[in-house]
C-alpha positions in Angstrom: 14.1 1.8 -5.3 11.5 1.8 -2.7 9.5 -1.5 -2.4 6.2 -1.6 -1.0 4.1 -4.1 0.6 1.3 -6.5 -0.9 -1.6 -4.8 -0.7 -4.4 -5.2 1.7 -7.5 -4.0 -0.5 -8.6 -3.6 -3.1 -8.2 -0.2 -4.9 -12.3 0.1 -5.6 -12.1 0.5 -1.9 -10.1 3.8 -1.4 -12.7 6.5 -1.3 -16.0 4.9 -0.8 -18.2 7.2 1.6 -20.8 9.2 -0.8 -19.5 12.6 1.1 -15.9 11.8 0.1 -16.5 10.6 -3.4 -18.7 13.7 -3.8 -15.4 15.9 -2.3 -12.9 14.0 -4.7 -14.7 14.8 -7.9 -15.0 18.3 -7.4 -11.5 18.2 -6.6 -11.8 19.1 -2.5 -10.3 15.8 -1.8 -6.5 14.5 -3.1 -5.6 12.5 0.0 -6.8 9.2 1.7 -5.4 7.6 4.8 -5.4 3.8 5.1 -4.3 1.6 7.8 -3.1 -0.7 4.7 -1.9 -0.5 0.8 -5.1 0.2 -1.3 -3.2 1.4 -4.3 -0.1 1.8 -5.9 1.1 5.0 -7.9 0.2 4.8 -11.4 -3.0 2.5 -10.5 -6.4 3.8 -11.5 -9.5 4.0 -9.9 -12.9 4.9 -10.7 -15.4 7.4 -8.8 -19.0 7.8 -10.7 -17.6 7.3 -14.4 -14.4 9.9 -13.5 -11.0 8.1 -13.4 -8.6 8.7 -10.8 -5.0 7.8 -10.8 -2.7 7.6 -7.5 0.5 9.7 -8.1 2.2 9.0 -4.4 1.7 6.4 -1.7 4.1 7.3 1.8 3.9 6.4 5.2 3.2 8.7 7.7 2.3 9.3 11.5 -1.0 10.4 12.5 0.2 12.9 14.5 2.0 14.5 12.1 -0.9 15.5 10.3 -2.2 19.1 10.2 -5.2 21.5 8.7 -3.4 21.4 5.2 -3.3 17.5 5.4 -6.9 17.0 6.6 -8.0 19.4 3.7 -6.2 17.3 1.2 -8.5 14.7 3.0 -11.8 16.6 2.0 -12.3 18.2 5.9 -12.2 21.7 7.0 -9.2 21.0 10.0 -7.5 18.5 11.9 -10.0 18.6 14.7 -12.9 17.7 12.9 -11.0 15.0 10.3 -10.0 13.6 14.1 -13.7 13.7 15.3 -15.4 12.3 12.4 -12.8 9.5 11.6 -13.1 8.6 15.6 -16.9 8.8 15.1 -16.7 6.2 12.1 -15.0 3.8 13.7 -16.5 2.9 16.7 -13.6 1.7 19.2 -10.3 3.4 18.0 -8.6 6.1 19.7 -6.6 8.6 18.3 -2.6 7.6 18.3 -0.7 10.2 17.5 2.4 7.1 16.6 0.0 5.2 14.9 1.4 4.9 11.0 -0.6 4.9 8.1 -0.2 4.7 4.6 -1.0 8.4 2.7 -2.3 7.5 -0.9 -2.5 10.7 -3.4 -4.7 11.0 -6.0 -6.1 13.4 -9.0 -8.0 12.9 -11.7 -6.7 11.8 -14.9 -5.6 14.1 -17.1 -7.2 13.2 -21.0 -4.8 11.6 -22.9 
């Protein structure tokens, strides 16, 4: 049994930019990198009334991230997930070593 660390947000928190809300409920977006532990699997969420449920939280590299992951992400490719996540946070660089925790999410099925 894996255990995983306290986390260091709250869940409300994942996905939070309009653009990327507006990506996860039309189903464009499954993936969010964090620098921490937003969410557990199992854990809900809520996005404009839809819920949400994380089904898998890993660590991985940034650099081993590629077009497929950066779609999950709700971005066309790699480059421009890079660009814009560089652009949003004034000061970082781009560390290909650099890990981060991968949450994955879908909507909730109806019980």
């Amino acid at each position: 049994m894996t255990t995983l660390p306290p986390k260091t947000c709250s869940i409300d928190r994942l996905v939070t930019h309009p653009k990327l809300v507006a990506a996860a409920l039309a189903g464009n977006k499954t993936q969010q990198r964090r620098d921490g532990v937003y969410g557990y699997p199992d854990e809900e969420f809520t996005l404009e009334g839809v819920t949400f449920v994380v089904t898998d939280l890993k660590r991985e590299r940034l650099g081993d991230m590629t077009d497929e992951h950066a779609k999950a992400e709700g971005y066309p490719s790699l480059d421009l997930y890079r660009d814009i996540i560089l652009k949003m946070h004034a000061g970082m660089t781009w560390n290909e070593d650099a890990l981060v925790w991968v949450h994955t999410f879908a909507i909730k099925a109806d019980a």
